[in-house]
C-alpha positions as CSV (number, residue, x, y, z in Angstrom):
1,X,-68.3,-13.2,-65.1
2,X,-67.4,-14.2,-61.5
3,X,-63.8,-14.6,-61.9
4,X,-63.7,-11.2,-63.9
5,X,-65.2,-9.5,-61.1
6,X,-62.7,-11.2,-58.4
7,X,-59.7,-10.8,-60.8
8,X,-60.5,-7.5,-60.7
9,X,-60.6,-6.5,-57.5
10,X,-57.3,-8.7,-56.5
11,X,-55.8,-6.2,-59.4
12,X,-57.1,-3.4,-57.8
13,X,-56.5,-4.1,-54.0
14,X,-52.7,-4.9,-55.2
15,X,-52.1,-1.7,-56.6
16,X,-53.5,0.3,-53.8
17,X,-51.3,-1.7,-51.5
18,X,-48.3,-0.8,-53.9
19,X,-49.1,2.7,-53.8
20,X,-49.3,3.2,-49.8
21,X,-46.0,1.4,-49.1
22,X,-44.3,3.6,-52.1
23,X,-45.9,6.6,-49.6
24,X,-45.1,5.1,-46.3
25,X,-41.3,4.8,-47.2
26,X,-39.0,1.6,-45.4
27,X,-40.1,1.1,-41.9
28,X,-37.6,2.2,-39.3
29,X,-35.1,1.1,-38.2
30,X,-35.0,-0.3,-34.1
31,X,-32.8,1.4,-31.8
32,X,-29.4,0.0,-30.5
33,X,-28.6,0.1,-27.3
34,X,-24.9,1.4,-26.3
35,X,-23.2,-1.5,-24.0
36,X,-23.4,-0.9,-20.8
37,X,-20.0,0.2,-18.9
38,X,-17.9,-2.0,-16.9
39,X,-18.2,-2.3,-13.6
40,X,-15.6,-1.3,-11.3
41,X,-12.9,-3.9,-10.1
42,X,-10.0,-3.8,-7.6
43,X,-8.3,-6.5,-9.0
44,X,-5.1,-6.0,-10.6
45,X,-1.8,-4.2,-9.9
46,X,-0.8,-0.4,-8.7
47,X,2.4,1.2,-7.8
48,X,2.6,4.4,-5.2
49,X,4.4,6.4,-3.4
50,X,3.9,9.1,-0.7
51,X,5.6,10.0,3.0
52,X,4.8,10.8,6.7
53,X,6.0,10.8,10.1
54,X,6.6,8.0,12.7
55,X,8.2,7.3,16.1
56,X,10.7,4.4,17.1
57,X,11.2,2.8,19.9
58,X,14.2,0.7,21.4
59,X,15.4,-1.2,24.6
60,X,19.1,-1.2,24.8
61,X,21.7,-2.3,27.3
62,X,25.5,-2.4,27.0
63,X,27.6,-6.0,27.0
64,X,30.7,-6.6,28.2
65,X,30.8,-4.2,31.1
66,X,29.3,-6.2,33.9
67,X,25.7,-5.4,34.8
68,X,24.2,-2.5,33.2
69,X,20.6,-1.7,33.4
70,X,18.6,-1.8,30.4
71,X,17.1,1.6,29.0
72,X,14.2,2.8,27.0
73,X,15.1,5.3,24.2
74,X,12.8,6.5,21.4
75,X,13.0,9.2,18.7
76,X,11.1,10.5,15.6
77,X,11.1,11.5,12.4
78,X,10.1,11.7,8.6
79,X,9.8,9.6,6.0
80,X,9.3,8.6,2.1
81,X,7.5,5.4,1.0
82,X,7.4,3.4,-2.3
83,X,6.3,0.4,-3.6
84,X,3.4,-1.5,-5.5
85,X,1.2,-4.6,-5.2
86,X,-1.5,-6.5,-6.7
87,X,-5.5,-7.2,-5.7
88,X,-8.3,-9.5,-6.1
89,X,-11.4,-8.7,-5.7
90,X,-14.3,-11.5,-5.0
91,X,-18.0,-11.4,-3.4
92,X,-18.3,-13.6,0.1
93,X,-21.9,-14.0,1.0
94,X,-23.2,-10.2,0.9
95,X,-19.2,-8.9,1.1
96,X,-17.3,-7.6,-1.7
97,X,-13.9,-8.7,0.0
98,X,-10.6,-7.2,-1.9
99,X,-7.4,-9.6,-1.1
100,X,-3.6,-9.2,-2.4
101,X,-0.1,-8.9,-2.1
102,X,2.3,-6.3,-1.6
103,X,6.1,-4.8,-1.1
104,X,7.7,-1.8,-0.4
105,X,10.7,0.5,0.9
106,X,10.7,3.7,3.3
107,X,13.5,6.3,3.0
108,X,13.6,8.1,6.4
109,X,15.5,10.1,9.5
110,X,14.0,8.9,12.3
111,X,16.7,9.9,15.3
112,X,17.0,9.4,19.0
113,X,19.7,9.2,21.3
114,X,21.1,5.8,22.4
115,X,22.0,5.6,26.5
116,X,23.2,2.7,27.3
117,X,24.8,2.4,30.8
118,X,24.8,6.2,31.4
119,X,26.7,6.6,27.6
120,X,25.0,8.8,25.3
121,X,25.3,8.3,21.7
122,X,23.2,9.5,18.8
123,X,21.0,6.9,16.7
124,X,19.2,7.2,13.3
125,X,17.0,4.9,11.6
126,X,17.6,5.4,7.6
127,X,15.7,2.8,5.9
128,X,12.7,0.0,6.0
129,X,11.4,-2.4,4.1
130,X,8.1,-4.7,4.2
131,X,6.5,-7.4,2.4
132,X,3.0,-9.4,3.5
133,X,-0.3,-9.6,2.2
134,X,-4.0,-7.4,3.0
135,X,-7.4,-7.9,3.1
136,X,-10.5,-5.8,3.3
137,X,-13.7,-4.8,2.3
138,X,-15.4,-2.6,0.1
139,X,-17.6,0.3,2.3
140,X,-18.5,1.8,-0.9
141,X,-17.5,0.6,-4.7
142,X,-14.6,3.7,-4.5
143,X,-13.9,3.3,-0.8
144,X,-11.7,-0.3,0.6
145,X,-11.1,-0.8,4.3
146,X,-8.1,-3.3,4.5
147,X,-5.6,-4.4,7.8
148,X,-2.2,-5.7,6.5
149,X,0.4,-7.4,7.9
150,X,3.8,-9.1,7.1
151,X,7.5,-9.4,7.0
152,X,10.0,-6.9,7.7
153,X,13.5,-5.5,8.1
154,X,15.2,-2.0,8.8
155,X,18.5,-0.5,9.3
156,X,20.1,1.3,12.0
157,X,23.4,3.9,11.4
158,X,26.3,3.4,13.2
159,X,26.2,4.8,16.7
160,X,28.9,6.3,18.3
161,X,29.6,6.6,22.5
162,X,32.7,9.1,22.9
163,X,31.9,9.2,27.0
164,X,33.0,6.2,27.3
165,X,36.5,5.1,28.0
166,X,37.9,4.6,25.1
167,X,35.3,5.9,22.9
168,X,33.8,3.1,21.4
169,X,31.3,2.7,17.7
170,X,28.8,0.2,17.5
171,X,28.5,-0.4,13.7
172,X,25.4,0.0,11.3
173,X,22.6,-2.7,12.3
174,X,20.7,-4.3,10.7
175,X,16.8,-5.9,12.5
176,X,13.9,-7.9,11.1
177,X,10.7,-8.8,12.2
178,X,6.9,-8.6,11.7
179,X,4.3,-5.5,10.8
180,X,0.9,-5.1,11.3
181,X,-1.2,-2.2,10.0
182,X,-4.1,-0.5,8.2
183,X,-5.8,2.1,6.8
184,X,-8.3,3.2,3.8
185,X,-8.0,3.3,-0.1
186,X,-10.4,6.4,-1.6
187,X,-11.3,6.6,-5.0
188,X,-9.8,10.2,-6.9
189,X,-11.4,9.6,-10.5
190,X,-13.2,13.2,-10.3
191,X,-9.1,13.7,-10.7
192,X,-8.1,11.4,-13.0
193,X,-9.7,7.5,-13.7
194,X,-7.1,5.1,-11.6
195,X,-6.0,7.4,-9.6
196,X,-6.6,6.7,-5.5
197,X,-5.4,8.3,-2.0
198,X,-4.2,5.8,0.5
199,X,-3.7,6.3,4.5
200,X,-2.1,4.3,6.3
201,X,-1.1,3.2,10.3
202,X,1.4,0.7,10.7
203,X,3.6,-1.2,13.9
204,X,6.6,-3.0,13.3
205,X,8.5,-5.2,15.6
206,X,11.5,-6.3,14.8
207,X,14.1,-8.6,16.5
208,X,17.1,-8.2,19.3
209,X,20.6,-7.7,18.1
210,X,24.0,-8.4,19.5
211,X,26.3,-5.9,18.1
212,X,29.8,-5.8,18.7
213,X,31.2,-2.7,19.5
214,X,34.6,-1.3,17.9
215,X,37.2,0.8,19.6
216,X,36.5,4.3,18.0
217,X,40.3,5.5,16.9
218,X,41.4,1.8,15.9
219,X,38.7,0.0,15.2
220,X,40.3,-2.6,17.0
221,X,37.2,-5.2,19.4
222,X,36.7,-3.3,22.6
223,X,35.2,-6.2,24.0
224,X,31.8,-4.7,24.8
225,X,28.6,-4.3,22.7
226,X,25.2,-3.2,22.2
227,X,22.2,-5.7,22.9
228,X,19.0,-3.7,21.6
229,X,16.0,-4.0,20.0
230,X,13.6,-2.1,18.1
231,X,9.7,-1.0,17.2
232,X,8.0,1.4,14.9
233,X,4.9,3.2,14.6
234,X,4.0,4.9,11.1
235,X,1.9,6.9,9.9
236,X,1.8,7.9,5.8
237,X,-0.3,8.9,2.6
238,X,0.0,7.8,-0.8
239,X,-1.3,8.6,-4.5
240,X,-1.9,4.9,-6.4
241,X,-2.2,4.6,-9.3
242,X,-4.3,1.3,-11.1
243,X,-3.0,0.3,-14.1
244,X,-6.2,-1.6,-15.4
245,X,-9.1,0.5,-13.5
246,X,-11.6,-0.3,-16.1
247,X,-14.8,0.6,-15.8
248,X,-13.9,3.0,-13.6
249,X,-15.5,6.6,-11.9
250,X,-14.7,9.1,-14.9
């Protein structure tokens, strides 16, 4: 009789317990969380372009002639800029730190008059290019504040003295040397995801030439020449573009 009664009531108790899981349905499934994003990065490679203004400077004497006292000359201009790079980006101590490498070339008309000796002649920087490496740091994850420096060379037309007796043409020069500079690297993804605005200042230096001067209506040596050096100052904007800005401001 005992085991009837329990048998019973396991029967019972099973079929109750049947009948409120039929009602209750499959229990629910758990949410899945989405991944997060990725986080921003500097590091990896851009290409840009953009223009601006800068000034040159130049000390210059003539050779040849005896003693001629040595002038400073300067002009000004405009100028294009193009080129591209790649970055690294690491944590040092409480820094996010953004390192790399970089190249590029500058179209431009920068002119100024050349007066050696009490000879006038106009001058007319057409060209630059630089190579070196930056560093910096991140103010904000959009915003990098970098100093640069490097290689360089530039090119100088041809410049012509017709005061002089006989009109003489120093030939088109080319100058190397060293650059230092800097600026700031803004964010634009409210525009478009990769895209950045870049400002930058930048001195050049370059080296002394020796340039042989020509007699202007032969082209014969006219046994004199130009000794002269020169410096830049720059100042231009960019658009960059990142190829791999993943994770970035959208």
């Amino acid at each position: 009789m005992y085991k009837l009664v329990v048998t019973s009531l396991l029967s019972v108790t099973l079929s109750v317990g049947s009948a409120l899981a039929a009602d209750l349905g499959p229990p629910p499934l758990m949410p899945i969380k989405a991944p997060l994003p990725a986080a921003p990065t500097w590091t990896g490679c851009y290409v840009g372009g953009g223009g601006g203004a800068g000034l040159l400077t130049s000390n210059q004497s003539l050779t040849g002639v005896g003693a001629t006292p040595t002038i400073d000359v300067g002009g000004q201009g405009w100028m294009g800029i193009g080129g591209g790079g790649c970055d690294y980006q690491f944590q040092l101590i409480n820094w996010n730190v953004v390192v790399g490498a970089f190249g590029d070339y500058a179209f431009m008309n920068f002119r100024g008059t050349a007066s050696p000796g009490g000879f006038t002649g106009d001058m007319k920087e057409t060209g630059a290019w630089a190579g070196g490496l930056r560093a910096g740091i991140l103010a904000a994850p959009s915003v990098l504040i970098y100093t640069n420096g490097g290689y360089t060379g530039a090119r100088l037309n041809s410049v012509s003295f017709p005061t002089f007796a006989p009109p003489i043409t120093v030939p088109s020069q080319n100058y190397s040397g060293w650059f230092l500079g800097g600026g700031t690297e803004t964010s634009l993804s409210w525009v478009m995801s990769g895209l950045f605005l870049r400002t930058e200042y930048r001195y050049s230096s370059f080296g002394t030439n020796n340039t042989a001067a020509a007699v202007t209506a032969t082209g014969l040596p006219s046994g004199t020449g130009l000794r002269s050096n020169l410096a830049t100052q720059t100042v231009f904007t960019e658009l960059v573009w990142r190829f791999n800005w993943a994770g970035g401001w959208h």
